[in-house]
C-alpha positions, 0 to 999 in steps of 0.5 A: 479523469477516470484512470487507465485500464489498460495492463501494458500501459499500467505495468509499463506506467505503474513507477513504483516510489518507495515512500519514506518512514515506517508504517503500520496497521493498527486496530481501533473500535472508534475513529471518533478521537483520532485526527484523521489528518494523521491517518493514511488509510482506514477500513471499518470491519465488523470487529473495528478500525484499522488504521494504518500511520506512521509507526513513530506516531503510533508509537507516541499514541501508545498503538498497538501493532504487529506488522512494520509495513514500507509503503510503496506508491504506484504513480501511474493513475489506475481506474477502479475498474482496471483488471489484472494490475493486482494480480500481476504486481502480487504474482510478481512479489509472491515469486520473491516471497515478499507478502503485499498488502494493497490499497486501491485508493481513487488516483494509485495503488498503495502496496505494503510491504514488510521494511525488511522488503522494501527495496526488494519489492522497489527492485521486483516492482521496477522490473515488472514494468520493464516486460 
C-alpha cells in the first residue's frame, strides 16, 4: 500500500498523537557504535549524523544537545509522493509561532516540536483536520 495522496483526505485523516517523552537531535560522525535499536530517526550530512533519541537516553550516553524536541505522529498513511500536506500543517504551527521539524518516514509524518509546544501544536494540528 503506497498511501494517500489526496490533501482533504490526509488533513481530514491526518490524527495527530502527541507521543510520550522528550526527544532530541544529536550530532554524531559515526553510527557505527550506536545501537540503532535506541534511535528514532538518522540523517547522514556531510558534516556527520544526526540522530534524534530519547533525551534521557541521551543524556545516560553523555550527548550533546541544544533543542528539546515533543513528537507528534500523524497516523494518517501518506504517500511519499502526496502534495501540500507539509505546507499546510507547517503554515498552520508558524500562524501560532511553533517551529516544526518533520520527518517524512514510509507510513506517517513525524513532526518535532519544541516540549514547551507540544500541546499547543496537538490543539493547532487537530483543528486543521477539522476545515
Amino acid at each position: 500500500m503506497s498511501g494517500e495522496t489526496n490533501i482533504e483526505s490526509l488533513l481530514k485523516n491526518m490524527t495527530p498523537k502527541l507521543n510520550e517523552g522528550e526527544y532530541v537531535f544529536c550530532t554524531v560522525p559515526s553510527v557505527a557504535e550506536i545501537n540503532m535499536a535506541d534511535v528514532i530517526g538518522a540523517f547522514k550530512e556531510d558534516e556527520g549524523w544526526t540522530i534524534i533519541l530519547n533525551k534521557e537516553l541521551a543524556d545516560k550516553q553523555g550527548y550533546k544537545y541544544s533543542y528539546v524536541a515533543a513528537w507528534i505522529t500523524l497516523t494518517v498513511h501518506s504517500s511519499l509522493e502526496a502534495v501540500g500536506l507539509t505546507a499546510a500543517f507547517s503554515s498552520a504551527l508558524a500562524k501560532h509561532f511553533i517551529s516544526c521539524n518533520v520527518v517524512a518516514a514510509y507510513y506517517h509524518d513525524h513532526i518535532f516540536v519544541a516540549q514547551k509546544d507540544a500541546e499547543k501544536a496537538l490543539n493547532v494540528l487537530k483543528e486543521l483536520s477539522q476545515v
